[in-house]
N, C-alpha and C positions, 0 to 999 in steps of 0.2 A: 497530517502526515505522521505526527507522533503520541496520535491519539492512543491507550491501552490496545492492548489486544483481547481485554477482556475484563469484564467491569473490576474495578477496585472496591475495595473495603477502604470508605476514609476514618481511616483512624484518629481520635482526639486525644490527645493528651491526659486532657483535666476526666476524660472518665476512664482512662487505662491505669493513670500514674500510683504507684504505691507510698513516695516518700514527698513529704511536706519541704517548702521552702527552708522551713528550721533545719531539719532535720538533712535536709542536703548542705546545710553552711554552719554545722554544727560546732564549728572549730573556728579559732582566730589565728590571724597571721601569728601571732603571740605565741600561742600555743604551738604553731606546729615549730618555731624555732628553739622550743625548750623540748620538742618531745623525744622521747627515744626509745624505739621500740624494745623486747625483750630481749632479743640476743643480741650482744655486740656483734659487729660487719664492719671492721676497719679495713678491709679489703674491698667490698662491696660500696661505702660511702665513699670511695677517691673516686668512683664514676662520677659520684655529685659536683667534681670540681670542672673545673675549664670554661669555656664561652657556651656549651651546647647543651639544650634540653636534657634532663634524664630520666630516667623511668623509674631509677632510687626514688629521685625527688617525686615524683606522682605517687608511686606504689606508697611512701609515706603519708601523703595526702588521705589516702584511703583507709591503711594502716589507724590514722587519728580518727579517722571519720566513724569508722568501725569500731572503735575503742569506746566512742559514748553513745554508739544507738542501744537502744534496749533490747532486751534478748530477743522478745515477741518480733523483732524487727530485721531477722536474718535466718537463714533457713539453713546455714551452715555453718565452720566454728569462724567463732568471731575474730580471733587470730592468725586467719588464713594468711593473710597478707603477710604479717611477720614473721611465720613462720617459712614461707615463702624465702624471704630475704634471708634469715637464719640457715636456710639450707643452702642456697647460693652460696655465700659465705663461706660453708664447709667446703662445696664445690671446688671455689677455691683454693682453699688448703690443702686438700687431698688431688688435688690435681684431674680430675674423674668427676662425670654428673652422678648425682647420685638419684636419676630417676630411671624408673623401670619398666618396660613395655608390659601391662598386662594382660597382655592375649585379647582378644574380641570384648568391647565392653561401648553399645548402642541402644538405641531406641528398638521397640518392636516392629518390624516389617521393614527396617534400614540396613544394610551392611556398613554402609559408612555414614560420614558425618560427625563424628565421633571419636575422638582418639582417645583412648584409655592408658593413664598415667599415673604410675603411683610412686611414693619414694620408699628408698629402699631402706630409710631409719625412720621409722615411722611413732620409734618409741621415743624421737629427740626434738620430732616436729609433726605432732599428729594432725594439726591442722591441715598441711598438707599429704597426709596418707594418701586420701583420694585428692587428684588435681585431674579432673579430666579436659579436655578441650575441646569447643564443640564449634564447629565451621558453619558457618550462616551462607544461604546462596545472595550475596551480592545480588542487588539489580543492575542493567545492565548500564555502562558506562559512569557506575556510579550516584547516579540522580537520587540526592536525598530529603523530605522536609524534614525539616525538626521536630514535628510531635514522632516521628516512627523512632527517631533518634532518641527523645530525651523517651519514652517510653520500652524502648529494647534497652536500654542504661539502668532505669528502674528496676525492669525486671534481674537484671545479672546481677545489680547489687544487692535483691533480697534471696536470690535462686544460686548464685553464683559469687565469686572473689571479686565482683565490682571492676578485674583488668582486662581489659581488652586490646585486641593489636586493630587499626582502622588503614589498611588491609594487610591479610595475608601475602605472599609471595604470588600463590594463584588468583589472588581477588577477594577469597571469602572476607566476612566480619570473624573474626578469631574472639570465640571467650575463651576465656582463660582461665582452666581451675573449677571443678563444682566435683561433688560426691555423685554417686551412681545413684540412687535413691532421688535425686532433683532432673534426672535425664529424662525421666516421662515427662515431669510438669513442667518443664520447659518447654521441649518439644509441643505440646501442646498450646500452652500462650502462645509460641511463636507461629503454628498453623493458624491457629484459630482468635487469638485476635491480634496480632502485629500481619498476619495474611503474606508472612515469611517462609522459606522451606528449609530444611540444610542442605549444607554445599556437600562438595566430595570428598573425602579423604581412603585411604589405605588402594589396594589393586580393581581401580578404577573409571569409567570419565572425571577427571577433574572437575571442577563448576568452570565453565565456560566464559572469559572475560571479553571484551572489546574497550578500544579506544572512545573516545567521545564522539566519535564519527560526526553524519551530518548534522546532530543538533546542535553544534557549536561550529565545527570545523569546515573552513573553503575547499582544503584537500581531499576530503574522504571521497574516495575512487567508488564508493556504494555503501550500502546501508547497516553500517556494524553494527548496531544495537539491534534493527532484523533480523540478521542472521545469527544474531547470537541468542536473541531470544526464540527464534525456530527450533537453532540445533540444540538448546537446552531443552527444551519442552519436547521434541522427537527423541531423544536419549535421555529419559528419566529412568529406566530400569539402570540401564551401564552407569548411571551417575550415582543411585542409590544402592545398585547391590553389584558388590565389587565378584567380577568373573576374569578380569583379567588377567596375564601374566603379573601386571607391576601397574603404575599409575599411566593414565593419559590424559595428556594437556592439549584442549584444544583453544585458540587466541585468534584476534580479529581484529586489525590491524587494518583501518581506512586507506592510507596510503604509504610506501614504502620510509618514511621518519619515523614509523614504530614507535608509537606511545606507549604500547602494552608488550614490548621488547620481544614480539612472538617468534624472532626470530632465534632469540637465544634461549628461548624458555618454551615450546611447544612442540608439540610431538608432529602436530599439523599445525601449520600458521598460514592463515589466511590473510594476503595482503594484497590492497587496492593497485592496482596501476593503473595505464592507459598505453594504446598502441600507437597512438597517431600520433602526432607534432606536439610538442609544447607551444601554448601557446603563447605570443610576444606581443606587447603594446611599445611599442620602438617609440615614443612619445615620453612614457614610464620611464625606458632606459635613462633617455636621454637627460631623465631630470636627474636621477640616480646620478649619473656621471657629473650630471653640475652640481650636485649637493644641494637641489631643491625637496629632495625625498632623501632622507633618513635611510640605511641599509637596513637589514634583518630586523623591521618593524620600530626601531630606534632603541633595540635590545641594549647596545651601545651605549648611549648618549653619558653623558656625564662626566668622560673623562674627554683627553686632546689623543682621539685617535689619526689627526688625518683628516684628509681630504679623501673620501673615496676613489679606491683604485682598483675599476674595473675587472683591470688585467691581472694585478696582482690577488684579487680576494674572489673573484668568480672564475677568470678562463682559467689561469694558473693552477687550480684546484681543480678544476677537472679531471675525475681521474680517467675519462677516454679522450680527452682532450679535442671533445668535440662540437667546442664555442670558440668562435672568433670574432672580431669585428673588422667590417669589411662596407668603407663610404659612410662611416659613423652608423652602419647599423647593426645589431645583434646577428648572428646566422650562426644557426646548430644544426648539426649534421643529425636528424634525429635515429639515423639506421646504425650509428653507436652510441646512443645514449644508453647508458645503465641506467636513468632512475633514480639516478640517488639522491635526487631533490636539494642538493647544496644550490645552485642557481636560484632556484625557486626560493629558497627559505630567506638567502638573503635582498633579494629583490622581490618579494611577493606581491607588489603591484604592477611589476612589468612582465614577472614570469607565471604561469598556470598550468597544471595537467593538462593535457587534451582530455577532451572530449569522449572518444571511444574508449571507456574504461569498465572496469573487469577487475579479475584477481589474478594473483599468480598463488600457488599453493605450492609449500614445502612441507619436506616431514624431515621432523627428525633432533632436532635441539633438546638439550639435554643438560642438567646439572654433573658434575661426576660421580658419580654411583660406581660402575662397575669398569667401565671404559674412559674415563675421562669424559672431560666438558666438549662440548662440540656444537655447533651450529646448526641450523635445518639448512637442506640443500632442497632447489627446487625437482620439484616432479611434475607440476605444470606450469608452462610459463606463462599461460593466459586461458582465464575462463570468463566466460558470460556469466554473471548470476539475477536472477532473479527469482522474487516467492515462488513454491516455499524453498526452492535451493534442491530441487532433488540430483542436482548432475552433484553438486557437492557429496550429499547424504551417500551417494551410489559409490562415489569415492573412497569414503569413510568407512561402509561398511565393507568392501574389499582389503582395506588396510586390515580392519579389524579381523576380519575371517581367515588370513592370511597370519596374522600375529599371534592371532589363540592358537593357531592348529602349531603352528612351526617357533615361537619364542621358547625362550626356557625360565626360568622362573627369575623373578629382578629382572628381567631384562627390556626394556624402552625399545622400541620399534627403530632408533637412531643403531643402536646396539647389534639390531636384527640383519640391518640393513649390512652393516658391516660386514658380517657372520659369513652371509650368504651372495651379498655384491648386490650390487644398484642393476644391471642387467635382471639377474633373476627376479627383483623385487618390480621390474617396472614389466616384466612378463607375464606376473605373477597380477598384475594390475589392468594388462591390456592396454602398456601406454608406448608408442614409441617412444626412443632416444631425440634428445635434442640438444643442442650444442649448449643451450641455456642451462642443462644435467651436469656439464660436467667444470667439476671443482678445481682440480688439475688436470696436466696435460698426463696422458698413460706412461705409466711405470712398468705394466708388463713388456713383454718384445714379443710376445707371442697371442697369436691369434686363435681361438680352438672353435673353428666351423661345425655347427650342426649338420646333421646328415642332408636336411630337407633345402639348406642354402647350395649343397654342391649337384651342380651338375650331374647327374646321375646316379646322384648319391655316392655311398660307400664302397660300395659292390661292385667291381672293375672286371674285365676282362683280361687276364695278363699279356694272350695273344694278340690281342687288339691295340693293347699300347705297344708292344713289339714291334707290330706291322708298322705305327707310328713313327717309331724312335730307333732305324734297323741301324746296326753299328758299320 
């Protein structure tokens, strides 16, 4: 079932790798507690302090490590990293980033993948003059070995600043930092032998993430790593060459607990449900309630919660309030169940999705940019999917053809929707209204009929309604 979809390149390690065991533990603890890089960052080192990991303290690790490889041994300046920190620093003092968007700056035949970054004192920290960033497409729910890993780490720390983010906000691998001049031969290592692509960045499809769906998960309502590897692989032009108004995120989400939060972060969010009954093992319950099964997987345990209290931690929390118990047994009204899987997560051996499961698909989430933050609201409340997904795809490209012709520039399909009303946008779609559409109850008091809903239309006879209405 989770065989590729298409042969792999198994990659090895020991014949990819560029740096020697020495040469990667080149430093001692010793060392790195007396070192200090070139610029003072008394601002920048208070992040080192407190209970929590810091990125000081790594970028320093790197910083040292950089410090004694030999020239021959990096492909750009060897004080990126410091200089890095030294510009942060100023950051802070002057209260302003000091980096500069500079215009279009990719690979050959890409629009994106690629963020082009420079600073704008470039005569106080040339190391980092060029800092570009370059987005890797994520495989899909993450699934990684270790030789693609320590072998993409290899290459960034002789090609690239050796920092990386393990993930971006959309999913990609984020490097961090390299000159224009090392964008081709990157780019190639990573096609041709890590058998990687880049992800999306600037106005267009995002790289497309999912949840861990069925390889891991009891929940998943269908197959999110399928579908997400489908609709990546049918939308590789929109992913690589940006035609958009602004970005689109598309997210994949197995069952309504949203691992991959697509409902706050995706322009369409694709989420598992099911229509029929939850299903109940009243046996399950029962043990639940005598405290022979542990609640929410024994997430709990450790401290003196209590005795589990059915009523108090699953009915009571219902936000349709529709569980009760009734002759000691569970009964859910399922014709108002929202879904929202609180039952389920804390009881997951007594409660289950049904069976008959599907998607429900929203658009429209959004970080703040130009309108504020907002959520996706749904536009259907339930679809069938199966390979290769074309009722989705057919979805998709209606949003899309609809958003090119009529957005305006920056502006997110969440955005559009606003502009123009959820009526015209789901006309504009071919989808009936449904009760599951709407977010709140209407605020206008007026109604405004199209001509083809009224009876006769527009066009009245005056003497005719006379004859009707004689005084």
């Amino acid at each position: 079932m989770f065989s590729p979809k298409r042969p792999q390149k198994e990659i090895k390690y020991q014949e990819l790798r560029i740096y020697t065991d020495e040469e990667l533990r080149n430093y001692t603890e010793e060392e790195l507690k007396e070192f200090k890089i070139k610029h003072p960052i008394p601002d920048v080192e208070e992040l080192e302090k407190g209970p929590w990991p810091s990125f000081v303290a790594d970028a320093k690790r790197e910083a040292l490590r950089r410090r004694k490889l030999a020239d021959d041994r990096m492909m750009i300046d060897r004080y990126v990293v410091e200089d890095l920190l030294g510009q942060l620093q100023l950051s802070f003092e002057d209260g302003e980033t000091h980096w500069k968007h500079g215009g279009i700056v990719g690979v050959f035949g890409y629009g994106g993948g690629v963020i082009g970054r420079y600073s704008d004192v470039p005569e106080k920290f040339p190391g980092v003059a060029h800092f570009h960033t370059i987005r890797v497409n994520q495989p899909a729910s993450k699934f990684y070995k270790t030789d693609f890993l320590r072998a993409l780490c290899d290459l960034w720390e002789y090609r690239g600043s050796g920092l990386m983010n393990m993930h971006g906000s959309t999913g990609d691998i984020i490097l961090l930092g390299t000159t224009t001049d090392q964008l081709e031969p990157i780019f190639y290592d990573l096609t041709h032998e890590l058998d990687q692509d880049l992800g999306g960045s600037g106005s267009n499809l995002r790289t497309p993430s999912c949840c861990i769906g069925r390889a891991r998960c009891e929940w998943a309502c269908y197959d999110t790593q399928d579908m997400c590897y489908e609709i990546t692989m049918h939308y590789q032009d929109e992913l690589h060459r940006p035609a958009f108004p602004y970005k689109f995120k598309i997210k994949f989400d197995g069952c309504p607990i949203g691992c991959v939060a697509s409902i706050a972060r995706a322009d369409i969010s694709v989420i598992g449900t099911w229509r029929d009954a939850i299903r109940i093992d009243q046996d399950a319950v029962k043990a639940y309630i005598e405290g022979d099964i542990l609640p929410s997987g024994g997430a709990h345990r450790g401290r003196d919660w209590g005795k589990f209290d059915i009523k108090k931690e699953v009915l009571d929390l219902c936000p349709t309030k529709c569980m009760w118990m009734e002759d000691g047994k569970l009964v859910i009204d399922n014709n108002e169940c929202v879904r929202c899987m609180h039952c389920i997560t804390v009881m997951p051996r007594a409660l289950r999705p049904g069976t008959d499961t599907g998607v429900s698909i929203l658009i429209g989430a959004k970080a703040p940019i130009l309108e504020g933050a907002q959520l996706s609201q749904v536009i259907v409340p339930f679809m069938k999917v199966e390979p290769p997904y074309d009722n989705v795809k057919e979805l998709i490209d209606k949003v899309w053809e609809f958003w090119m012709e009529e957005g305006k520039n920056r502006e997110r399909v969440g955005e559009l929707i606003q502009r123009v009303g959820l009526p015209k946008f789901l006309e504009v779609l071919g989808l009936p209204p449904a009760p599951q559409m709407v977010k709140m109850p209407r605020t206008n008091p007026y109604i405004f009929w199209k001509e083809e809903d009224v009876p006769g239309g527009f066009t009245r006879d005056i003497n005719e309604y006379r004859a009707k209405h004689k005084r």
